[in-house]
C-alpha positions in Angstrom: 84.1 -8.6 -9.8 83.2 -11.7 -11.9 80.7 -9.4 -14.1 83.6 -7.1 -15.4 85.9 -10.2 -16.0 85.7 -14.4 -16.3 88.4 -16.1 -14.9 90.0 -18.0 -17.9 91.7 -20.9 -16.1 90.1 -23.2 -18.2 91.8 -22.4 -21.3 94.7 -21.7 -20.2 97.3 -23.3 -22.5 94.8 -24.8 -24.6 95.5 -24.3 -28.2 93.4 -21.2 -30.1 89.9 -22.2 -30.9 89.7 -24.9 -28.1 85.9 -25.2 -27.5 85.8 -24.5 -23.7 82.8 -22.9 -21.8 84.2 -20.6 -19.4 81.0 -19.0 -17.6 78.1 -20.2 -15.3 75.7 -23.1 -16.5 72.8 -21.7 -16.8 70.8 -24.4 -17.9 71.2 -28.4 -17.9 70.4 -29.3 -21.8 71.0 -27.0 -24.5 67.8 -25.6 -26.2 67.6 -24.9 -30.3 65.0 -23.3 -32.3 65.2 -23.4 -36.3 63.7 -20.9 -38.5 63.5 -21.4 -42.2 62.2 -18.5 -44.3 62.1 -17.0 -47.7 60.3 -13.7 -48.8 56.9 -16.2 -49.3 57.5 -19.1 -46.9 57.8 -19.5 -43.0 58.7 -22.7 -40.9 59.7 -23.1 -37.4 61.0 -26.3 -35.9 62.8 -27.2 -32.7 66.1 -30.3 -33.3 66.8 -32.0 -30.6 70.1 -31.2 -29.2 71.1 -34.7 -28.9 71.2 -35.2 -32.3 74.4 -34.1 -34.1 73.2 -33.8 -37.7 70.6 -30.1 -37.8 67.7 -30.8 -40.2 68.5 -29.5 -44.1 67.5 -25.9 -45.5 63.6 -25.8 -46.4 63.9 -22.4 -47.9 66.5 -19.6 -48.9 67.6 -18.5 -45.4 68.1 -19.9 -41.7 67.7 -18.5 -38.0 69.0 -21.5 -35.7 69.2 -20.0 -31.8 71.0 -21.9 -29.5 70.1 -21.4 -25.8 73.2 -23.0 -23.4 76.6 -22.5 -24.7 78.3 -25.1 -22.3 78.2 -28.4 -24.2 81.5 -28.5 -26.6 79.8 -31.2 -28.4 76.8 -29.9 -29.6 78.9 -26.8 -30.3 81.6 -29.1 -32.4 78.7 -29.8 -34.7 77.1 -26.7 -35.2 81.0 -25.3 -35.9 81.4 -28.6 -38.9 78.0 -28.3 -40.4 78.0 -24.4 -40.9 81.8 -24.2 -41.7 82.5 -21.6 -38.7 86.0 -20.0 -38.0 87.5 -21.7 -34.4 88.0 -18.5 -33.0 84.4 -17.1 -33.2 83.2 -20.3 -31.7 85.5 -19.8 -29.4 84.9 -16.6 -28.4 80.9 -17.6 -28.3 81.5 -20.1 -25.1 83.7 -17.6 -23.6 81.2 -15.7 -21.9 83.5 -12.9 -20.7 83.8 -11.3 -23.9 84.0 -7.8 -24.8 81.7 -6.4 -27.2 82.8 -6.8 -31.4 82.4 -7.2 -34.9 85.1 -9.9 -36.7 85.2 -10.7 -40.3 85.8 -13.8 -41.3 86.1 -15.2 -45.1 83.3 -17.0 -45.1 80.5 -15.5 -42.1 80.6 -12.5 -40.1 80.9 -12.5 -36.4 79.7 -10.1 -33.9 79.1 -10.5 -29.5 78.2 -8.4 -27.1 75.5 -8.2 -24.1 72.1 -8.2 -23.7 70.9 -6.1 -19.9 68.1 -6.0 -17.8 67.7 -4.6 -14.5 66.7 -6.6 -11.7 64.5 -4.5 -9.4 64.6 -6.8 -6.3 68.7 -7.4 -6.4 69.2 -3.6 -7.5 71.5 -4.8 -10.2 72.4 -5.1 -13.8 72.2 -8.8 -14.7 74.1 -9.5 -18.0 74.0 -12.2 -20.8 76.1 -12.8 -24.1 74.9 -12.9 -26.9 76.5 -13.9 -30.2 75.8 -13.7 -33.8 77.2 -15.6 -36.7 75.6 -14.8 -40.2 76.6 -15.1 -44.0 73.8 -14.4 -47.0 71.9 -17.5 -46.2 72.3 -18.4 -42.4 72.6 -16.7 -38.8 73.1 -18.5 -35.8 72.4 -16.7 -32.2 74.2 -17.9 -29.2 72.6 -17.1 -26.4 73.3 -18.5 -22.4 69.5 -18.7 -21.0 66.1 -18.7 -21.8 64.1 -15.6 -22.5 65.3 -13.0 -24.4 63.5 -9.7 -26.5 63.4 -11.4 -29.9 59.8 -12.5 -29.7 58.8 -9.4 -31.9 61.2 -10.4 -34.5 60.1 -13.7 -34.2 56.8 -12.7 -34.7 57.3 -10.3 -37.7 58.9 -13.3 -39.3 56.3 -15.6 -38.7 53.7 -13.1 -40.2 55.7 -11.4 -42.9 55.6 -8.5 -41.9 58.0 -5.3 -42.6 61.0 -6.5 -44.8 62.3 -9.0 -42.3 61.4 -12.1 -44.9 62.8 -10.4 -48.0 66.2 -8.8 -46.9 69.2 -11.1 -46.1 71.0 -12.6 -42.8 72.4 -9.0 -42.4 69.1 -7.3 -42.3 67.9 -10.1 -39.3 70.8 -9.5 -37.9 70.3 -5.9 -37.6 66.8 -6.6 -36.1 68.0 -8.6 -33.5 70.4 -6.2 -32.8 68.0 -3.2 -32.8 65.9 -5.2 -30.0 68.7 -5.3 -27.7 70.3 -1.6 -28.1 66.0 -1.0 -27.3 66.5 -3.1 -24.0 69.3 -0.7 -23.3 67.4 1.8 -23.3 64.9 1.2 -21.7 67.2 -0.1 -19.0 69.1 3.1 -18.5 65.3 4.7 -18.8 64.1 2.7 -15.8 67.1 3.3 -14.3 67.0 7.0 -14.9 63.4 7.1 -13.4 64.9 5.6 -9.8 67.5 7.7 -10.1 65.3 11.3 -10.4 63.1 9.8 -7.3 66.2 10.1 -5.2 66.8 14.2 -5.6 63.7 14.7 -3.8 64.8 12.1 -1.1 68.1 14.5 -1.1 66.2 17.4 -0.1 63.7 16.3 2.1 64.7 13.5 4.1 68.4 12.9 3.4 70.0 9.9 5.4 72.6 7.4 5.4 70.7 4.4 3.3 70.7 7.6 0.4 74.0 7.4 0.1 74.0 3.2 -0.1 71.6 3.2 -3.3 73.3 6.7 -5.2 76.6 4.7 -4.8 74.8 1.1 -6.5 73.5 3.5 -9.4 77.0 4.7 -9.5 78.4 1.2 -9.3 75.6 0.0 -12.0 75.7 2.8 -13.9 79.5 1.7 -14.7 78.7 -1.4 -15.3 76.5 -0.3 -18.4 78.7 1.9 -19.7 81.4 -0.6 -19.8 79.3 -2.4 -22.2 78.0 0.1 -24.0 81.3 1.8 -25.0 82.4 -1.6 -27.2 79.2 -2.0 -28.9 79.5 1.4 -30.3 82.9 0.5 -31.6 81.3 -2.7 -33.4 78.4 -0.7 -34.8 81.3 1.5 -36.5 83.4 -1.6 -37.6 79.7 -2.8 -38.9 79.4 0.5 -40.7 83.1 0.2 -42.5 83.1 -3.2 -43.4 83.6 -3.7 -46.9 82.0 -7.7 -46.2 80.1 -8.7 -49.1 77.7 -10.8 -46.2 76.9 -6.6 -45.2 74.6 -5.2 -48.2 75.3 -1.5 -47.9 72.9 -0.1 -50.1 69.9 -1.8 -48.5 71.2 -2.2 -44.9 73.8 0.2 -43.8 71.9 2.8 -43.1 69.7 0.9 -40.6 72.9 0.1 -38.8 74.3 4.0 -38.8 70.5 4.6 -37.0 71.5 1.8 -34.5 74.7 3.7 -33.8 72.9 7.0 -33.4 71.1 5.0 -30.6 74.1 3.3 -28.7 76.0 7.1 -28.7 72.6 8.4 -27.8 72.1 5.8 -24.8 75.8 6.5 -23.8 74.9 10.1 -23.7 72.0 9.4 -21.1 74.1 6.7 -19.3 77.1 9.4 -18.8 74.5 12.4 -17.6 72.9 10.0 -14.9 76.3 9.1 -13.6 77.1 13.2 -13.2 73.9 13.8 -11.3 74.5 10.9 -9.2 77.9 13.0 -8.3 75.4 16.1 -8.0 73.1 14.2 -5.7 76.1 12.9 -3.2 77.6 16.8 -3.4 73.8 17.8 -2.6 73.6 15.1 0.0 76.9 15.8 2.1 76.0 19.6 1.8 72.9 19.1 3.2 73.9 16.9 6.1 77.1 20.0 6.4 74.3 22.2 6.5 72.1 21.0 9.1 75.0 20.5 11.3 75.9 23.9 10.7 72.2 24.6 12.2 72.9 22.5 15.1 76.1 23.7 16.0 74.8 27.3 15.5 72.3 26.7 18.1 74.5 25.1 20.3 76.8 27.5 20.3 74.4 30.4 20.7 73.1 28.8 24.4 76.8 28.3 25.1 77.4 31.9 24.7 74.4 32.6 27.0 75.1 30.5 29.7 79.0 31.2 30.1 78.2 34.8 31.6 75.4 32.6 34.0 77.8 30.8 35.0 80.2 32.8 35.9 77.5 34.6 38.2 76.5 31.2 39.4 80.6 30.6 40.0 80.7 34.0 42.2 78.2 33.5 44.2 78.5 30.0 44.8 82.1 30.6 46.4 83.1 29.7 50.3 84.3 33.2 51.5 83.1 33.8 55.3 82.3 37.6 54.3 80.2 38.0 51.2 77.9 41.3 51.6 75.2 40.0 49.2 74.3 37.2 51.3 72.8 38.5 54.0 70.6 41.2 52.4 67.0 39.9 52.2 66.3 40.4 48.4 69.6 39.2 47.3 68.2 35.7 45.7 65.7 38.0 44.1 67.9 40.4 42.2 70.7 37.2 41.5 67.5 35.8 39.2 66.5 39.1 37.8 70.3 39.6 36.8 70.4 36.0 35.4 67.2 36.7 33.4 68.4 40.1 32.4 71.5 38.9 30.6 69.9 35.6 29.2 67.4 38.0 27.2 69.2 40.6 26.3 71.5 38.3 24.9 69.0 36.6 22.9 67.7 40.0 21.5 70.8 41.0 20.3 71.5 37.3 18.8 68.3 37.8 17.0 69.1 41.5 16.1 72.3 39.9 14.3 69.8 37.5 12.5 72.2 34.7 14.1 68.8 32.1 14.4 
């Protein structure tokens, strides 16, 4: 499945760091929106992505988000003018990435996924996202518009919380925080769909049960594919000795953030378990109602094989048959027939059998 791995045919034999977008297009010009900020100042501004050369710091630190990761150009530029490593630009147009945190000597460079759950499809629908940062810049790559940042964006445009006087590394961790919130509200909304379907188990279970436990089985792996790596970047976050990382004042915002991702992974793996539960539940069901049917079945099978044999006596061709010419004899043949028909259904009932 193209969400669980890009086809890299693109690169292939290019030399490391070759800027090539391998993923869908997603939109036809690249969008960029510049944030300068200090702990007393505030100024947005969006370049046009046309022009090579980004407008100059206005205050201490920068927020540039780049929407559209396929033009190599634009990409070139932003790579020269911020002194990026090849390889994490390279690994930000590769949209197939697995979630992780790489030091470099001069920035810090982390990517993983931001989810959201489209209702009307039934699936998870994924997007990269990547961060570059040092003490006085970070850079978001993103591949389409709309995203959950607006709250950060707003807490920086009113100064509010610590968001203006920390460093790079504290907006990084905001921006992080807002996605590992999207998760889980994902797996929540999820999690809701997926408690509606034990009552559908037990009262009306059928075959199109089945079809949705086994997307939200499907799904469900999906998400913890990508969770699992983002837990092992928030750890590499937590050891890193980077001086771009102030410890004291950030880390433990970030060890809170991993308490999250394990916690999310936690719910993620108990949803997939009682999807097993409901399709054990659902197949015992269905085993038990045939059990019903076949018990009934087989109950007016065992009444009508002694009938029939009666019916097979005295339907025979023999010239002499005594009962046939005595005057009550279609009489008693039904009261026999009746006889054993009920006394066999007492003594079925007597044995609790239905």
């Amino acid at each position: 499945m193209a969400r669980f791995f890009k086809k890299r045919i693109e690169n292939k034999g290019l030399a490391p760091g070759a800027l090539v977008f391998i993923g869908q297009k997603k939109l036809d010009q690249p969008l960029l929106g510049l944030h300068h900020y200090g702990p007393e100042n505030y100024d947005q501004e969006e370049p046009d992505p046309s022009d090579i050369k980004l407008p100059a710091a206005k205050y201490e630190k920068r927020w540039l988000n780049v929407v559209g990761l396929h033009d190599a150009r634009l990409m070139d530029s932003i790579q020269e003018q911020f002194g990026l490593h090849p390889l994490a630009m390279e690994d930000v147009m590769n949209t197939g990435q697995r979630a992780k945190f790489e030091e470099f000597d001069d920035h810090l460079f982390i990517t993983l996924k931001m989810l959201q759950f489209d209702d009307k499809k039934g699936l998870v629908q994924s997007e990269q996202l990547s961060l570059v940062f040092a003490d006085d810049f970070l850079i978001s790559f993103q591949e389409q518009e709309g995203d959950v940042f607006d709250p950060v964006r707003e807490r920086l445009a009113e100064g509010k919380g610590l968001i203006r006087k920390r460093g790079c590394d504290y907006l990084a961790y905001a921006l992080l925080d807002t996605v590992v919130d999207s998760y889980i509200y994902l797996v929540e909304h999820m999690g809701e769909k997926i408690d509606d379907l034990e009552l559908r188990v037990l009262d009306s279970p059928d075959e199109s049960i089945v079809s949705e436990i086994n997307t939200y089985k499907r799904e469900l792996h999906f998400v913890m594919k990508v969770l699992k790596p983002v837990k092992d970047l928030m750890g590499g976050i937590i050891r890193s000795n980077s001086p771009f990382i102030h410890k004291k004042e950030v880390l433990p915002y970030f060890k809170d953030l991993e308490g999250l991702v394990l916690h999310t992974l936690e719910s993620v793996d108990t949803y997939r378990n009682l999807l097993s539960d409901y399709l054990n539940l659902y197949h015992t069901s269905i085993s038990t109602k045939m059990n019903d049917i076949m018990r009934v079945l087989t109950i007016f099978s065992a009444i009508f094989i002694p009938l029939s044999f009666f019916a097979g006596v005295y339907g025979t061709n023999f010239e002499y048959f005594p009962e046939l010419h005595y005057k009550y004899s279609y009489f008693i043949f039904w009261g026999m027939i009746l006889a054993v028909a009920i006394s066999m259904l007492w003594y079925f009932r007597r044995k609790k059998w239905f």
